[in-house]
RONUTI-466682 format. One record per residue (C-alpha): residue in one letter; y negated, z negated, x negated. Coordinates in steps of 0.1 Angstrom, whole numbers. Layout:
<sites>
SITE   residu   north      up    east
SITE        a       Y       Z       X
...
</sites>
This chain:
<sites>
SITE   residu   north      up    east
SITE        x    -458    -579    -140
SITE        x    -470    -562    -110
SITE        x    -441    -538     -92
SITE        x    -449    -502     -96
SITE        x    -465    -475     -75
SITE        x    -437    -459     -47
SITE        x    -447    -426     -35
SITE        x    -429    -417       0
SITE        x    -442    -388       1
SITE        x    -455    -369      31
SITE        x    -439    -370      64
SITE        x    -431    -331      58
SITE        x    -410    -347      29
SITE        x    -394    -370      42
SITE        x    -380    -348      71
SITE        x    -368    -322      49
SITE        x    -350    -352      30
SITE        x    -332    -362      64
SITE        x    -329    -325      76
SITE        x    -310    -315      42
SITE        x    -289    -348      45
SITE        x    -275    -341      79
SITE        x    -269    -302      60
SITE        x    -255    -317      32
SITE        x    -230    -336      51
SITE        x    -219    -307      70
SITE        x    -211    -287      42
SITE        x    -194    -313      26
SITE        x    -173    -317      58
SITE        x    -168    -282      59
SITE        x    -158    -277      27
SITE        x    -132    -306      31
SITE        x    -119    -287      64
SITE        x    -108    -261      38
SITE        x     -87    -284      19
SITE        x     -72    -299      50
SITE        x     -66    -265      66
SITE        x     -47    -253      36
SITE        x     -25    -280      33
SITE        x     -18    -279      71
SITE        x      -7    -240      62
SITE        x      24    -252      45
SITE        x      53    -242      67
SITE        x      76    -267      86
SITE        x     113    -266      97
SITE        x     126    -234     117
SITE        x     134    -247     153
SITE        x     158    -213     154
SITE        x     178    -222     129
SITE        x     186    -258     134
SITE        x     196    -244     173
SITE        x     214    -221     157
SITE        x     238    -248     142
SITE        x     243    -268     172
SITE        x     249    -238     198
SITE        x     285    -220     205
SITE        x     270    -187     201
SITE        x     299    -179     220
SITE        x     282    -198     253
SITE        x     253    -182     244
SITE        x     266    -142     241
SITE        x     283    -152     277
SITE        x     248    -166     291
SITE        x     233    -134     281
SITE        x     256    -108     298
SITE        x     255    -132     329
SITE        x     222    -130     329
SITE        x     220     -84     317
SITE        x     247     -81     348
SITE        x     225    -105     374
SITE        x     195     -83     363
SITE        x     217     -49     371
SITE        x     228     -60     404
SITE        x     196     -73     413
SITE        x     182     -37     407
SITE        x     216     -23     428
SITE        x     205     -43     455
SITE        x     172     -37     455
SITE        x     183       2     460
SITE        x     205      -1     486
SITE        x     182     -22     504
SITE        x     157       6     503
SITE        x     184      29     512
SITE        x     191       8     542
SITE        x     156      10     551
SITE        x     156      48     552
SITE        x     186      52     574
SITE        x     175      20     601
SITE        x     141      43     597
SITE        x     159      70     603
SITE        x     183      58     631
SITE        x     154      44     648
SITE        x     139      75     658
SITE        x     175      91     664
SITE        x     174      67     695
SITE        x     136      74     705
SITE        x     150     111     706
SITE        x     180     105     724
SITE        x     161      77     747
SITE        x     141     112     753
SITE        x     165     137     759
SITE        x     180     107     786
SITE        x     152     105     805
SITE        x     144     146     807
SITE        x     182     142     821
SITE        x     176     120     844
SITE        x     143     135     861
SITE        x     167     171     858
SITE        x     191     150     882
SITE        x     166     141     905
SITE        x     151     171     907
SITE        x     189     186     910
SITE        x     182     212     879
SITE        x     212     209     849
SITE        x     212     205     815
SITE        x     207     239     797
SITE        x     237     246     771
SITE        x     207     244     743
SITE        x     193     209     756
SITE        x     235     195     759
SITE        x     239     205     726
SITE        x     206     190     709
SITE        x     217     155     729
SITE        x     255     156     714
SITE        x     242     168     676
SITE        x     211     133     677
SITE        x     242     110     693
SITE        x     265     124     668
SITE        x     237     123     640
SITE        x     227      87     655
SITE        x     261      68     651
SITE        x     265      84     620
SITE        x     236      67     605
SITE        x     247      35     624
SITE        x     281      38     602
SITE        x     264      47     568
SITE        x     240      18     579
SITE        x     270     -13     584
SITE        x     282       2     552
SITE        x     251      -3     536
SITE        x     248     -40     548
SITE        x     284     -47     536
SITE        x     278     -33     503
SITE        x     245     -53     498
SITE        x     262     -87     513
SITE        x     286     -79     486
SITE        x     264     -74     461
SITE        x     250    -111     471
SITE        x     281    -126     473
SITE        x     287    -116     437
SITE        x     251    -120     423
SITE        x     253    -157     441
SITE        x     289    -160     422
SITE        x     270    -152     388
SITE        x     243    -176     391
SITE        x     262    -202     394
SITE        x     284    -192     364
SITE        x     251    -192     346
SITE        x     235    -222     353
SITE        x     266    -236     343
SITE        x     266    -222     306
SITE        x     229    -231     311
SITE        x     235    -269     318
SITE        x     261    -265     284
SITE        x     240    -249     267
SITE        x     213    -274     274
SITE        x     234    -299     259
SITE        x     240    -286     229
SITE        x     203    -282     226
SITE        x     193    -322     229
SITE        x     206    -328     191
SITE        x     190    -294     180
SITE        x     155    -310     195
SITE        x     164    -349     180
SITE        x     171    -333     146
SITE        x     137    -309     155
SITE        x     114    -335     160
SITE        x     128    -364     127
SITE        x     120    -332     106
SITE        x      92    -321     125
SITE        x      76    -361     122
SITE        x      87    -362      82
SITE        x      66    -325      78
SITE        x      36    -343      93
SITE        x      39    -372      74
SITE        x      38    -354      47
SITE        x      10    -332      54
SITE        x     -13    -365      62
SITE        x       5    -378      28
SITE        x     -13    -344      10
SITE        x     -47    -349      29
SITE        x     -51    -386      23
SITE        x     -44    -382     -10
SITE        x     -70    -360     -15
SITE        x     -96    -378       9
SITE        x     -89    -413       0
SITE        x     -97    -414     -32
SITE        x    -131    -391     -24
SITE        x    -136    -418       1
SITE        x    -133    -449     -22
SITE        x    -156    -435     -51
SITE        x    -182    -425     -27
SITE        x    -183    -459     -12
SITE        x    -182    -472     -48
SITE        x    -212    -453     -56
SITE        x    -232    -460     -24
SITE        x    -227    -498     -31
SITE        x    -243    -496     -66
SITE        x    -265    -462     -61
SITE        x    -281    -479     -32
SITE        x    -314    -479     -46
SITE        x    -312    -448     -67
SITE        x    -336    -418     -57
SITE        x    -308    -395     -50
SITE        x    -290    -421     -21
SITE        x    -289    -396       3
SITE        x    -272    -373     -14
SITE        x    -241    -401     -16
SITE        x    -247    -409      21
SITE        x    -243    -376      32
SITE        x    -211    -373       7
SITE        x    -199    -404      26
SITE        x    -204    -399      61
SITE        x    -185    -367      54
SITE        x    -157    -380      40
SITE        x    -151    -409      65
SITE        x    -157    -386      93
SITE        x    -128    -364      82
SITE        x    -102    -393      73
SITE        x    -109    -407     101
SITE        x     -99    -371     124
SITE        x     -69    -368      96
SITE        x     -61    -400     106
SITE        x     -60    -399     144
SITE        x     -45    -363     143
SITE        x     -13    -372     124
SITE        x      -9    -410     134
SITE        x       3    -425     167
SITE        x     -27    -436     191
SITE        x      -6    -474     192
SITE        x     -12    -471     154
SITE        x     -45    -454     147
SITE        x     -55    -482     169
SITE        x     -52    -509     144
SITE        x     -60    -483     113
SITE        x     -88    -483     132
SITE        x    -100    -517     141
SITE        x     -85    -528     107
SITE        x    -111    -501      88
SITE        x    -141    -518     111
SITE        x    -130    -554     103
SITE        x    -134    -547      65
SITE        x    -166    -532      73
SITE        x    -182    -560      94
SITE        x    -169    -584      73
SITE        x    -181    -566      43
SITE        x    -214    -561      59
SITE        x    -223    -605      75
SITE        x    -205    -616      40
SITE        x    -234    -592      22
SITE        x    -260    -605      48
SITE        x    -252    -641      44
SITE        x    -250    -644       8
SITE        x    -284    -623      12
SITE        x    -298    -654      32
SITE        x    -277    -677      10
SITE        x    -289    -665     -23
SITE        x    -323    -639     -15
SITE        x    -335    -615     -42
SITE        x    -370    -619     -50
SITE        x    -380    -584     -32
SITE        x    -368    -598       3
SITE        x    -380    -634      -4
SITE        x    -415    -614      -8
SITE        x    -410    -592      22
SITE        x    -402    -623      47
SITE        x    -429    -642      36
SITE        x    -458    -612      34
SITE        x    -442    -609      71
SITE        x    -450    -641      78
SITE        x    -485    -643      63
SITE        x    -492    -615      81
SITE        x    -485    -632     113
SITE        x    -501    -666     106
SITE        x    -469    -684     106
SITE        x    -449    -703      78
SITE        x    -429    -683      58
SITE        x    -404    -715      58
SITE        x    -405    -728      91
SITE        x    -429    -702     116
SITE        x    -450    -731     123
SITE        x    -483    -716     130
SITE        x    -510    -716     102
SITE        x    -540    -731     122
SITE        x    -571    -729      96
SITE        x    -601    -715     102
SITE        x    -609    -700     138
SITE        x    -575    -704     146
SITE        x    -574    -743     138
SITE        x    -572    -754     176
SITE        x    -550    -724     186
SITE        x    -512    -714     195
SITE        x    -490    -685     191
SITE        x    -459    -675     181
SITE        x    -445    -640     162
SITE        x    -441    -622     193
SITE        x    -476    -634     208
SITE        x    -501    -631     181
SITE        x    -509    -595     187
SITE        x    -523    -608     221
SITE        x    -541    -636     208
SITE        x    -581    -632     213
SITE        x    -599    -653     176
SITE        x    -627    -669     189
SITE        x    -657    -655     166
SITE        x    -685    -684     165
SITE        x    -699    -671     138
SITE        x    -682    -695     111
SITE        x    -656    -672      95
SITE        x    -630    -685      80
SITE        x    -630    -705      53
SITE        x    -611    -705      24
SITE        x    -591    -740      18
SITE        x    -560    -754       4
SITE        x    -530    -756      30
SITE        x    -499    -768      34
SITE        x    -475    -770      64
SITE        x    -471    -800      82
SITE        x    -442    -791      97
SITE        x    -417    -788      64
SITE        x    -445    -797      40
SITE        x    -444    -763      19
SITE        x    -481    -755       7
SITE        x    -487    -726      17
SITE        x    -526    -719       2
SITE        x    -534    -737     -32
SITE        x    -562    -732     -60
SITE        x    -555    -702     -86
SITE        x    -551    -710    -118
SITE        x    -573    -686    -134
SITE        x    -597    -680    -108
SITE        x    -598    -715     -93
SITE        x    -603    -697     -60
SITE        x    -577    -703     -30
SITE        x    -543    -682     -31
SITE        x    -513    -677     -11
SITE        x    -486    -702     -26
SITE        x    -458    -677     -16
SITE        x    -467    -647     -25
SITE        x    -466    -637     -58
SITE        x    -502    -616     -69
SITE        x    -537    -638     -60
SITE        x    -559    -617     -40
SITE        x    -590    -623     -62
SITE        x    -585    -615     -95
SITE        x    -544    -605     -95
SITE        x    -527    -627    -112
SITE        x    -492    -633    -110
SITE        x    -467    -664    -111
SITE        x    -433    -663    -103
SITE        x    -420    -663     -67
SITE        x    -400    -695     -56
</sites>
């Protein structure tokens, strides 16, 4: 029975069959991202309240008012600092003035002309003025060296409720994280579940839909799936364990894949027994063995699969004629008499190219 008719279509065809594949899959991987991302949305443990049962709230009420009063004085300081600036600003051109007044003295006295009444009491009222800013000014420094004293004093206090504190916190974080590890357990647990079994009938069906019409609808199903149980599965799962996940997932594969390619080799269907020795034919070689078919022109020639594109048939006018073959490498005929037509065939293969006829493939 001869195998029917495949139409493959255009090439415009066939593109839009791998363009709405790759389109297929990322809606299917998009879809699944939905799934994922609401299961993700389920809420995990409160970090607060877990703290909140470990740490003296007492400490903590303490740290706080340490930390409000260092805040205050820090402010305090900062204003009498800039107080302090204003009076050294201040007292700084006090002295320029008296330095002044000094020197208009001193050329008076050379010149032998005194002090006016006015000019003595502008010089007493800027010395006067001048070592009363000098006072306000020491009093300044004492009171902001005080404030550091005591602002030093409460930093210490609170680093030490800090360093308590901080304590109390390492269980808070150990009990944080056990939870913290179950909850995303469990969330992989939800998307796995969900995946997995998406996964395992849509590699069921591209083992035994392999040849159907619609394969690429499955292929785009699968690659979508895998690709998002594999991301589920190096999101939530240590890198020292998605490691062997991983090279455990590729070992069934490539096993699956050289067991299916040896027992291919092993035990051939007739479709690929045709296909390798059509291939063969093709080149002039054996189907069994590759030994070159040397009848006709090529009788006294050599080549091999990769050079018999570049080999130049001599064309003496003979042709080739049509004769009964067989290998004398393994033996296998490889061109014998037709049946029906009693004209030479290919042994192999399973149609004769005169009149059709068909015999079963061995």
């Amino acid at each position: 029975m001869k195998n029917a008719a495949k139409s493959t279509g255009t090439w415009l065809h066939r593109f839009a069959i791998r363009l709405f594949t790759v389109i297929l899959a990322i809606l299917v991987f998009w879809v699944l991202g939905f799934f994922v991302e609401d299961i993700r949305s389920i809420p995990g443990p409160d970090y607060d309240s877990i703290e909140a049962k470990h740490l003296d709230l007492k400490l903590v009420g303490q740290r706080d008012a340490l930390e409000s009063q260092i805040a205050e004085l820090t402010r305090q300081i900062g204003n009498q600092t800039e107080k302090q600036r204003i009076v050294g600003d201040s007292s700084r051109s006090l002295q320029q003035t008296i330095n002044q007044l000094l020197e208009l003295q001193r050329l008076g006295m050379q010149k032998s002309v005194a002090f006016s009444a006015t000019e003595q009491a502008n010089f007493s009222s800027s010395l006067n003025l001048f070592l009363d800013n000098q006072r306000k000014y020491q009093e300044l420094s004492q009171t902001v060296s005080d404030m550091l004293a005591r602002k030093q004093d409460m930093v210490q206090q609170k680093e030490e409720l800090d360093r308590q504190i901080e304590q109390q916190r390492q269980p808070a974080r150990a009990e944080y994280g056990a939870i913290m590890e179950k909850h995303r357990l469990k969330l992989a647990f939800l998307q796995l579940v969900i995946l997995l079994p998406i996964l395992a009938v849509a590699a069921v069906i591209l083992v035994k839909k392999r040849s159907s019409i619609y394969f690429p609808l499955f292929l785009a199903v699968g690659i979508a799936v895998a690709l998002k149980v594999t991301l589920v599965v190096h999101e939530y799962f240590p890198s020292r364990y998605f490691k062997y996940i991983l090279i455990g997932g590729l070992l069934v594969v490539v096993g699956r894949l050289l067991v299916y390619f040896i027992h291919t080799i092993a035990f051939p269907k007739t479709q690929w027994l045709v296909k390798q020795y059509r291939e063969a034919y093709e080149r002039f070689l054996c189907p069994v063995c590759e030994y070159p078919i040397r009848i006709g022109p090529r009788r006294f020639l050599f080549w091999t699969r990769r050079t018999i594109n570049k080999l130049v048939v001599p064309t003496d006018g003979s042709g080739q004629q049509e004769e009964a073959y067989t290998c004398p490498s393994c033996g296998n005929t490889l061109f014998e008499e037709c049946a029906s037509c009693h004209k030479v065939r290919h042994t192999m293969l399973p149609h004769c190219s005169h009149c059709g006829t068909e015999k079963e493939v061995q």
